[in-house]
C-alpha positions as CSV (number, residue, x, y, z in Angstrom):
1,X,112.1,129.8,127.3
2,X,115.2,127.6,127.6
3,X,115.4,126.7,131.1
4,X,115.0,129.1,134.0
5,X,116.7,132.5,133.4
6,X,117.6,133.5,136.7
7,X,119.8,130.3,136.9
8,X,120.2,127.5,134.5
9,X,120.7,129.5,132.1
10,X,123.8,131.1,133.9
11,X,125.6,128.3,132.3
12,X,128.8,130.1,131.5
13,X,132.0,130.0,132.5
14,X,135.5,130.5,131.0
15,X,138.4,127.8,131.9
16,X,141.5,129.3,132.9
17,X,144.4,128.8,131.3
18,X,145.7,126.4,134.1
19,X,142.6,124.4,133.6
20,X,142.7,124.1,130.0
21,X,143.8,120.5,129.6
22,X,142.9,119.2,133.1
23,X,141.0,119.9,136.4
24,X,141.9,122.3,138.6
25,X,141.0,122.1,142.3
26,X,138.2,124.0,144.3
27,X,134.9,124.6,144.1
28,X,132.5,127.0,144.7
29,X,133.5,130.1,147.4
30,X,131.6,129.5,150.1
31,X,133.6,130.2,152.8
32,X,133.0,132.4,155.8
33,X,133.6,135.6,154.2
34,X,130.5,135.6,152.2
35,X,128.6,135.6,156.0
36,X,130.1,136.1,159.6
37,X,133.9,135.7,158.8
38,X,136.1,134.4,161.8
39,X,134.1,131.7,163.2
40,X,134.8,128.3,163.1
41,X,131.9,125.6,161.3
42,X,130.3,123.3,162.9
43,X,128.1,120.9,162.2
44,X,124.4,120.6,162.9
45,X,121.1,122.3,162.2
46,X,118.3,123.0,160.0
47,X,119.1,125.9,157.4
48,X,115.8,126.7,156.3
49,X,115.8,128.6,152.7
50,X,113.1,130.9,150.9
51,X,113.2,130.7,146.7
52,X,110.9,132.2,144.5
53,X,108.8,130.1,142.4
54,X,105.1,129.5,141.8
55,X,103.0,126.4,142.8
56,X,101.3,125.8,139.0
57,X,105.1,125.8,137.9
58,X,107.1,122.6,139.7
59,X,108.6,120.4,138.0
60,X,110.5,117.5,139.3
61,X,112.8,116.6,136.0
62,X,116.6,117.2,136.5
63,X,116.5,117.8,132.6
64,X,113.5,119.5,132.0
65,X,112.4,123.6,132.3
66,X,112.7,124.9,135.4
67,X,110.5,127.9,135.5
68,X,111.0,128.0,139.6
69,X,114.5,128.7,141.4
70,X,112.7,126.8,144.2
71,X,113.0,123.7,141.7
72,X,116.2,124.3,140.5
73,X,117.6,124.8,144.5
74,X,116.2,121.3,145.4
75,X,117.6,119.4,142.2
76,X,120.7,121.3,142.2
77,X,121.5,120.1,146.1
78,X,120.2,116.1,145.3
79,X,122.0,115.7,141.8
80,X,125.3,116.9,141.0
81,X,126.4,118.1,138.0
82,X,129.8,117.2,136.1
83,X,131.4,120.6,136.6
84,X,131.0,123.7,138.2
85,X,131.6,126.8,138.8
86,X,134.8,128.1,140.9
87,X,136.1,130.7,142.8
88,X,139.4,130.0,141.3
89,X,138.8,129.3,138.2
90,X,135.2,129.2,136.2
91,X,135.0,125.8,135.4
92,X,136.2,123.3,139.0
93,X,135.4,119.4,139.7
94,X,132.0,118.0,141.1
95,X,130.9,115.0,140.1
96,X,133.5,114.6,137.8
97,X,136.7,115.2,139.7
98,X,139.5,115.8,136.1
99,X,139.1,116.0,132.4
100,X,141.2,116.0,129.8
101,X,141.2,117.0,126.2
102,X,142.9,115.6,122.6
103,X,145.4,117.4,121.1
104,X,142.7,118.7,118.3
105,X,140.8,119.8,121.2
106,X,137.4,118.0,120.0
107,X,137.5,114.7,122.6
108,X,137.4,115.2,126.1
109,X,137.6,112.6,128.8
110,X,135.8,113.4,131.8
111,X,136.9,111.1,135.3
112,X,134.2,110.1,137.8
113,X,135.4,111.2,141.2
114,X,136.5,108.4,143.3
115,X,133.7,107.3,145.8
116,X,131.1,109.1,144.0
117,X,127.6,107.2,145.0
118,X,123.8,107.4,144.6
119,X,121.7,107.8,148.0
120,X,120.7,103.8,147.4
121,X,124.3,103.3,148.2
122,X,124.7,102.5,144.2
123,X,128.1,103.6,142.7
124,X,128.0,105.9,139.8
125,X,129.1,104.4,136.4
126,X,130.2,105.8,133.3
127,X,126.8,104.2,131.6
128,X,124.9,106.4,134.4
129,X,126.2,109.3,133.1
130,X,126.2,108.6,129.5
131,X,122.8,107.8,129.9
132,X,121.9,111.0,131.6
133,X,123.9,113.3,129.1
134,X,122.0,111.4,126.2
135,X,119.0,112.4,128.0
136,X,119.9,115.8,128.2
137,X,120.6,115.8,124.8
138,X,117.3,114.8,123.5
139,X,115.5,117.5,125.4
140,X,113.9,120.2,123.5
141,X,116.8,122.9,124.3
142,X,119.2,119.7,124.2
143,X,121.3,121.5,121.1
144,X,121.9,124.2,123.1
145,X,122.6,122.8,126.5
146,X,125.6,120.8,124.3
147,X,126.4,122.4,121.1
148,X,128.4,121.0,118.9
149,X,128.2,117.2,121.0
150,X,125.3,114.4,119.0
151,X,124.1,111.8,121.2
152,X,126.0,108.9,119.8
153,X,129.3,110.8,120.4
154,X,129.0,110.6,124.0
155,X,130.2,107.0,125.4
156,X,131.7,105.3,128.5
157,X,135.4,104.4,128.7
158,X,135.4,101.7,131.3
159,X,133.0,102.0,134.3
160,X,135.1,105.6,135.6
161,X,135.5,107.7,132.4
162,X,133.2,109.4,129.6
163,X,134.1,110.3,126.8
164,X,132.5,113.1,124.9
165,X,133.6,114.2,120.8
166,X,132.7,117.6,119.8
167,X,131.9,118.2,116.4
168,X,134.8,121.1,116.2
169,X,137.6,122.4,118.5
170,X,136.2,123.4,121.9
171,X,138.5,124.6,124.5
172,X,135.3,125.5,126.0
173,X,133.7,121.8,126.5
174,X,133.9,121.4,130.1
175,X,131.6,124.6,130.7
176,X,128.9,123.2,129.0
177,X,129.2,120.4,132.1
178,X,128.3,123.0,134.5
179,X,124.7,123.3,135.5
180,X,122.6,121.2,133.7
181,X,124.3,118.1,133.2
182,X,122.8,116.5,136.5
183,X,123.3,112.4,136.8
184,X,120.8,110.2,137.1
185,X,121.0,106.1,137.4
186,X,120.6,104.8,133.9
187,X,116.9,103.9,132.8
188,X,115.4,105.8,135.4
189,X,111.5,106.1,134.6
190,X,109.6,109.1,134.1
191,X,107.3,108.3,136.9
192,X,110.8,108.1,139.2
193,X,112.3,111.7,138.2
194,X,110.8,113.3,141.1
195,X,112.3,110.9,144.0
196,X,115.3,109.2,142.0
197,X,118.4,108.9,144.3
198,X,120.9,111.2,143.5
199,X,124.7,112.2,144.3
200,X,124.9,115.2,145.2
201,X,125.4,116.7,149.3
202,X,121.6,116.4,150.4
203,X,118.5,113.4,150.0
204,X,115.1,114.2,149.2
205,X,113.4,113.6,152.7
206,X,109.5,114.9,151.0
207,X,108.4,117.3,148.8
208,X,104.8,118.9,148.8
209,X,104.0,121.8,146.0
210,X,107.4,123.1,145.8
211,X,108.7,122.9,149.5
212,X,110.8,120.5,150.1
213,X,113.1,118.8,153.4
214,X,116.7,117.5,153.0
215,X,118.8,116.0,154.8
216,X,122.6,115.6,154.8
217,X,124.1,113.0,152.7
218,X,126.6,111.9,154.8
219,X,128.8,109.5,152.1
220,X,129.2,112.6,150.2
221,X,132.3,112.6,147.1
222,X,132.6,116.2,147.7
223,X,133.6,116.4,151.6
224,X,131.9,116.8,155.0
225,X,128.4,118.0,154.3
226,X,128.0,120.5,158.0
227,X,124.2,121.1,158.0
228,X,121.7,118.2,159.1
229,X,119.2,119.2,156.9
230,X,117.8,122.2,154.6
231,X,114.2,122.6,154.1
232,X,113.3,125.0,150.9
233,X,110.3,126.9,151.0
234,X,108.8,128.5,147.6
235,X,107.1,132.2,147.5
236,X,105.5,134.1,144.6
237,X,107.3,137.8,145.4
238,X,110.6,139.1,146.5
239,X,108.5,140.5,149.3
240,X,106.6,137.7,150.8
241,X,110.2,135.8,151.0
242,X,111.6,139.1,153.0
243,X,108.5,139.2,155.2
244,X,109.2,136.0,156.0
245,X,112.8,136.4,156.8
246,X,112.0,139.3,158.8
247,X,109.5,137.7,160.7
248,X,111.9,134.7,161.7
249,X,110.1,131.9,159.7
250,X,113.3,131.6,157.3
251,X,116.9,132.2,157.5
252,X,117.6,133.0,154.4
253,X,116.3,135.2,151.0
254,X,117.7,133.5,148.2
255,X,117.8,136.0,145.4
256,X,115.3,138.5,146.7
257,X,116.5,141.9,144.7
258,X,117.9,145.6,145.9
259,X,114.5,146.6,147.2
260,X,114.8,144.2,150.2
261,X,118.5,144.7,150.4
262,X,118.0,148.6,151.0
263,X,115.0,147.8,153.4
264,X,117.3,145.3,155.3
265,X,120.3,147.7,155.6
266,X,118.8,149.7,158.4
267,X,118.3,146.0,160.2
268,X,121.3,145.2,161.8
269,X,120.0,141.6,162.9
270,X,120.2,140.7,159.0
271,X,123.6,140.5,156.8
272,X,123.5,141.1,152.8
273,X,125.0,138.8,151.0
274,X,126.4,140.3,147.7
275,X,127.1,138.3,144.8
276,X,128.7,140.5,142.1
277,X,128.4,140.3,138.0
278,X,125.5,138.0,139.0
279,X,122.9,139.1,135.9
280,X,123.4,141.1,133.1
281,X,119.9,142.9,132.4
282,X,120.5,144.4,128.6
283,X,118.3,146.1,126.3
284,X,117.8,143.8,123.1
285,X,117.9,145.8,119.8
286,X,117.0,143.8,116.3
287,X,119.7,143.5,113.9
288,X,118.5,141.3,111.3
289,X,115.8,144.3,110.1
290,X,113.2,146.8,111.7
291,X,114.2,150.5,112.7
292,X,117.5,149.2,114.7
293,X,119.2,147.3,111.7
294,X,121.8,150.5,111.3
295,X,124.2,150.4,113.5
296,X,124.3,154.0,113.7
297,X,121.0,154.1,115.3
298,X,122.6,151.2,117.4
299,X,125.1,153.5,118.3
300,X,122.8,156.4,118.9
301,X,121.1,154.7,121.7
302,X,124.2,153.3,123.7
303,X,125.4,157.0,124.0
304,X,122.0,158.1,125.2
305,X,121.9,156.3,128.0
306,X,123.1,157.6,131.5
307,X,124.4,154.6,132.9
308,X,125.6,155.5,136.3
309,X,121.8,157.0,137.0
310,X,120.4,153.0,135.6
311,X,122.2,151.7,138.4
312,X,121.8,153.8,141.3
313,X,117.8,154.3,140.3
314,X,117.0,151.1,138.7
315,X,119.2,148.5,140.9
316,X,119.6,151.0,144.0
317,X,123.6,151.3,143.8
318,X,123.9,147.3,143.9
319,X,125.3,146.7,141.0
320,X,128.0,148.1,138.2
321,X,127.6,150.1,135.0
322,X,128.1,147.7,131.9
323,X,130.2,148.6,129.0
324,X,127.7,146.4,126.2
325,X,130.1,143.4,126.7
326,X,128.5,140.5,128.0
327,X,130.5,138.2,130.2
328,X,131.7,141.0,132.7
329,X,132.2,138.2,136.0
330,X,134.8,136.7,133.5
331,X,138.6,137.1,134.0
332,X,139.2,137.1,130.9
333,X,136.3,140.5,130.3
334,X,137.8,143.2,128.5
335,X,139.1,146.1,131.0
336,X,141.3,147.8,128.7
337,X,138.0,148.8,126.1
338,X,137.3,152.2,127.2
339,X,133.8,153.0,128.8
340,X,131.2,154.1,126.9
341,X,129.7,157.4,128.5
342,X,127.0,159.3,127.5
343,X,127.0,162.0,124.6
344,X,123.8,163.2,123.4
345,X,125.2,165.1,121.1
346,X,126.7,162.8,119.2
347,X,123.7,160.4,119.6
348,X,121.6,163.3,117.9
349,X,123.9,163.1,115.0
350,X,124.5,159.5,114.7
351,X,120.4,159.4,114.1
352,X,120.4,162.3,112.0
353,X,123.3,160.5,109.7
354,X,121.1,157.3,109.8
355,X,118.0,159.2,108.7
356,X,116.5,157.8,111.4
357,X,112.6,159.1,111.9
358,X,112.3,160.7,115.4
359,X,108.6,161.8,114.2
360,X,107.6,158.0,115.0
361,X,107.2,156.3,118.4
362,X,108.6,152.9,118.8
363,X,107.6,149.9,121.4
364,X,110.1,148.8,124.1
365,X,108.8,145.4,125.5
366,X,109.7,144.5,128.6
367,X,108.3,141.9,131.5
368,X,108.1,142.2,135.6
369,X,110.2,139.0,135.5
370,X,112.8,140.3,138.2
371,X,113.2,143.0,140.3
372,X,114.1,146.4,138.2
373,X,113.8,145.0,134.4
374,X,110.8,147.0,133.8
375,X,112.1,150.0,135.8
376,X,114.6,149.9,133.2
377,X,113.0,149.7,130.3
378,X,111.0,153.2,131.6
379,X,113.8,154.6,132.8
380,X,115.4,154.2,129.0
381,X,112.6,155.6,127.8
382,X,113.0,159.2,129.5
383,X,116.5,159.0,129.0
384,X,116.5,158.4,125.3
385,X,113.7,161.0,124.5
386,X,116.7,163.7,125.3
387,X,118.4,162.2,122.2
388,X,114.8,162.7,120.3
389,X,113.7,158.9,120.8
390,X,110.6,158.5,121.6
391,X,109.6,155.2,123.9
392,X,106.4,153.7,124.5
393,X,107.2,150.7,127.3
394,X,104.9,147.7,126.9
395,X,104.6,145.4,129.6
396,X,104.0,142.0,128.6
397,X,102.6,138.6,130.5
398,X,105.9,136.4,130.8
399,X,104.7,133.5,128.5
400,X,103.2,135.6,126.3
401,X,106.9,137.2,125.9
402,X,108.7,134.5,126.1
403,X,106.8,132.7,123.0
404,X,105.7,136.5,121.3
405,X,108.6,139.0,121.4
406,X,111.3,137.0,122.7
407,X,113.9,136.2,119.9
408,X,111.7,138.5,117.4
409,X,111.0,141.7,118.4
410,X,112.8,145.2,117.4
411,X,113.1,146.2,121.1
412,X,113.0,144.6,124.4
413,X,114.8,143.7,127.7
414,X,116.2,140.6,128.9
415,X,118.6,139.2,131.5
416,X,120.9,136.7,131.9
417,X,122.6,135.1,134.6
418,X,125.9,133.3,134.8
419,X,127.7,136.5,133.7
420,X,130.9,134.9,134.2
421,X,132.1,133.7,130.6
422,X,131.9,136.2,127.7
423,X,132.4,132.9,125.5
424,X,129.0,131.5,126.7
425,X,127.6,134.7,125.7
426,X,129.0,134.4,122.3
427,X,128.3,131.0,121.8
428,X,124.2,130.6,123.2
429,X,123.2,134.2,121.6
430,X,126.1,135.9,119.1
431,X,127.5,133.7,116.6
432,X,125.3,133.3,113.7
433,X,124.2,129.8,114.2
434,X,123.4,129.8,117.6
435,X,119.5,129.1,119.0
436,X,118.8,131.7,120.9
437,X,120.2,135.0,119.0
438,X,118.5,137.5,120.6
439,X,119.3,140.1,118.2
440,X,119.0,138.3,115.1
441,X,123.0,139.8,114.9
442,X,125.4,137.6,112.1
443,X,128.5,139.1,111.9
444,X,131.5,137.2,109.9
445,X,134.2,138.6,111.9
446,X,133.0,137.8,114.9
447,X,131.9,134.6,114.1
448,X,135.3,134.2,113.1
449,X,137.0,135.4,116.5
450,X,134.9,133.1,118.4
451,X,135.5,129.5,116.6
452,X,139.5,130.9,116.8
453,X,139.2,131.4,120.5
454,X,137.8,127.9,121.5
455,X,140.2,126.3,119.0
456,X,143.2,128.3,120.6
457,X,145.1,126.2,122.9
458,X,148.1,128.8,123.4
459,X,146.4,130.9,126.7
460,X,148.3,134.3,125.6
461,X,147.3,133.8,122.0
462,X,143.9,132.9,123.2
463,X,143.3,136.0,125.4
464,X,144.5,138.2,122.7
465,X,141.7,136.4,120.2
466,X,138.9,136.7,123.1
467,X,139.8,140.7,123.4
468,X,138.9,140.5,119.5
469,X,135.7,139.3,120.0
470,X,134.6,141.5,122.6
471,X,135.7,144.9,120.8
472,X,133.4,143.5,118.0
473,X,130.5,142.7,120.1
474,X,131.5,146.2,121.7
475,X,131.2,147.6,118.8
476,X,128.6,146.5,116.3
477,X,126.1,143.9,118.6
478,X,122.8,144.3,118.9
479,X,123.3,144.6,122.9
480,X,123.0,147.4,125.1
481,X,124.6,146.7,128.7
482,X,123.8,149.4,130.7
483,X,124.3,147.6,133.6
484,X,125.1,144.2,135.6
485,X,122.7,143.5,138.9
486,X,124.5,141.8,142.0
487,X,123.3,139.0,143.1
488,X,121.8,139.8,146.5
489,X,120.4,137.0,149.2
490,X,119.3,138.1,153.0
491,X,120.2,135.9,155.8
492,X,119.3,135.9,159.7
493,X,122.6,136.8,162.3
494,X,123.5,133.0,162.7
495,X,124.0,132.2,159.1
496,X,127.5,131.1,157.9
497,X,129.5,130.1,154.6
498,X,126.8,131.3,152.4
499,X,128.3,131.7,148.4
500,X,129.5,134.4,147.0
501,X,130.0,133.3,143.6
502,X,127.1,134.9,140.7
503,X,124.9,132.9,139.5
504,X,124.5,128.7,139.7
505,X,127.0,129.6,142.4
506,X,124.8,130.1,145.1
507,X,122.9,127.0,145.1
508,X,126.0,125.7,146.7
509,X,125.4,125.5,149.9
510,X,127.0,122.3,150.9
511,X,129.4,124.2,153.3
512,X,127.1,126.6,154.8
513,X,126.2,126.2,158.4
514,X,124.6,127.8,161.6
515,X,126.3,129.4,164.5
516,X,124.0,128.4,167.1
């Protein structure tokens, strides 16, 4: 699995048309509306944070697979990453505070904020970040992380600029900044991965099996930095974390699903914090070949489903029906493409048309990764048979999915965060070449519709190009998107300034603070 699911891999991110050719200002939305709106911050205190993770999991490399969100909290708050994403726009400044792109679109210059430091006090260099995207781009899931960027095509421009080619036109490039592109000092050891200084809000105080203390970094690039310290603690379940948080021994629930938000609504000592279009939780059908290669039968199943009932059963009423479009947190998603609702009937013939055999059961695979994705996949099941499907829902072990059925099988569910660019979507899991094609899907047209849009520097003609792709993938894909989860973390009364933003977006928490 490339990277952890729940976040890193919500890498997307559309830029807006404003932001095409150079950084826009603002970062992440974490402002008091998200928690206790109307007070003003102030500094001070110890925010104390649950993640889910497991103890046999930890790792400590910036760069590596980060199977925990406990992991991925504590690297995300010591190391900064280029980019980020914004409550303006997708893509905003972190550690790099403007970019710029070439007339052809394929070399971007990327500007190290001014004052931007290492906890040793060390300014960062463009040969600091080169290094570390060079690292990055030797990693196993390197390719993916940077399409269409080698190694040798990423290079410092003096000691405040780098410079990074694209092998093709990429109005896209500065997402791929976001999230993973975490800065190191150059020639940092193996053995130093887990302690080296980094440059983002907070320091590493310790760490012991996945819990962690740290403490403000008060020479901060990004601004005043209000807490003193956050200390992460890591639990196996969504319900330990909430037992916690209910029992006083954390203030917030990172991430910790609809059945805790529905338990906490009838507390009124404990605010939900909603993040919508946080994860898209589709059902994965094979185009490439196997008994979902017709489009018809494709078809057949999108109308079978009763969306509306998915999402008030599966995610209790916190989230939105989908329409089969990934991306839906983007501004530039596809509103005008006209639901899809349910039709049975026309299911029924679509199958009959496709000669599909209803006398057969077939296998949907599905994992207990996060809340509600095998819910789904059952609840699919009995809502299918109506159309004369027939379902049997297999429950797999994570790593046995992940390396058996994931990127193979005929039928399964998955979910993705970052569901705030329709272009990521296209580019990690659509277009014919990409790594991690889920459905095995290569379609010409789209193809075609995506490598226009990133070469379109025109934002009206590049809108009207991005609708293209997303009536295709509405169309023909191998996706079905019954419905996008909200983000949903539980916090204790004096919590403030907690994020609102889906995905990578709430591991901002720079500006939160405590009212007490």
């Amino acid at each position: 699995m490339d990277i952890n699911r729940r976040q890193v891999l919500w890498a997307g991110g559309a830029i807006g048309a404003s932001a095409l050719l150079a950084a826009c200002s603002g970062g992440g939305d974490t402002s008091d509306k998200a928690a206790g709106a109307g007070a003003k911050p102030k500094k001070g205190g110890t925010l104390r944070v649950g993640a889910l993770g497991r103890a046999s999991a930890v790792t400590r490399d910036p760069h590596g697979t980060q199977a925990n969100e406990s992991d991925y909290l504590i690297i995300s708050l010591v190391h900064d990453t280029l980019t980020t994403p914004g409550a303006k726009t997708n893509t905003a400044p972190r550690l790099a505070s403007g970019w710029q792109a070439s007339d052809d679109l394929k070399t971007w210059r990327f500007t190290i904020a001014k004052g931007a430091k290492f906890h040793d006090g060390t300014p960062v260099t463009a040969e600091d970040v080169v290094w570390s995207l060079r690292r990055l781009r030797g990693t196993p899931s390197g390719a993916s992380r940077l399409p269409g960027i080698k190694a040798e095509n990423i290079k410092a421009e003096g000691t405040g600029t780098v410079v990074l080619v694209s092998d093709y036109a990429n109005a896209e490039l500065p997402l791929l900044t976001r999230l993973t592109t975490f800065v190191l000092k150059k020639d940092t050891s193996e053995k130093e991965l887990g302690k080296a200084p980094g440059t983002g809000p907070f320091k590493l105080e310790w760490f012991r099996s996945g819990n962690a203390r740290l403490v403000r970094n008060e020479d901060w690039h990004g601004g005043e930095v209000l807490l003193d310290a956050i200390e992460v603690k890591i639990f196996e379940s969504p319900q330990a974390m909430s037992n916690a948080l209910l029992a006083g021994q954390i203030d917030v629930a990172s991430n910790v699903g609809a059945v805790a938000a529905r338990t906490a609504e009838k507390r009124g000592d404990i605010q939900i914090v909603r993040r919508p279009n946080d994860m898209a939780m589709p059902i994965v059908m094979r185009t490439a070949s196997g008994p979902f290669a017709n489009p018809k039968v494709r078809e057949a199943l999108r109308l079978a489903v009763d969306r509306e009932a998915m999402v008030k059963q599966v995610l209790s009423g916190y989230g939105t029906v989908g329409n089969d479009i990934l991306g839906t947190g983007d501004p530039a998603y596809a509103k005008d493409i006209p639901q899809r609702a349910r039709d049975l009937a026309k299911a029924k013939s679509l199958l009959k048309e496709a000669g599909f055999d209803t006398s057969k059961t077939y296998k949907l695979v599905t994992t207990e990764d996060i809340s509600g994705l095998a819910e789904s996949a059952t609840l699919f099941a009995t809502q299918v048979r109506e159309a004369g499907v027939k379902i049997e829902v297999v429950k797999q072990e994570s790593a046995t999915f992940w390396d058996k059925t994931w990127l193979k099988g005929d039928l399964y569910t998955t979910y993705w965060g970052t569901n705030d660019s329709v272009v990521f979507f296209a580019s990690k899991t659509m277009v014919s070449e990409s790594g991690q094609n889920e459905t095995g899907w290569k379609n010409t047209a789209f193809d075609a519709a995506y490598r226009k849009t990133i070469g379109t520097k025109d934002a009206a003609a590049r809108a009207k190009v991005l609708r293209e792709l997303q009536q295709i993938q509405h169309d023909t894909s191998g996706y079905l998107l019954w419905g996008v989860a909200d983000g949903i973390d539980l916090a204790a009364a004096p919590v403030r300034g907690l994020p609102t933003l889906p995905g990578y977006g709430r591991v901002q928490l720079e500006r939160a603070w405590l009212a007490r």
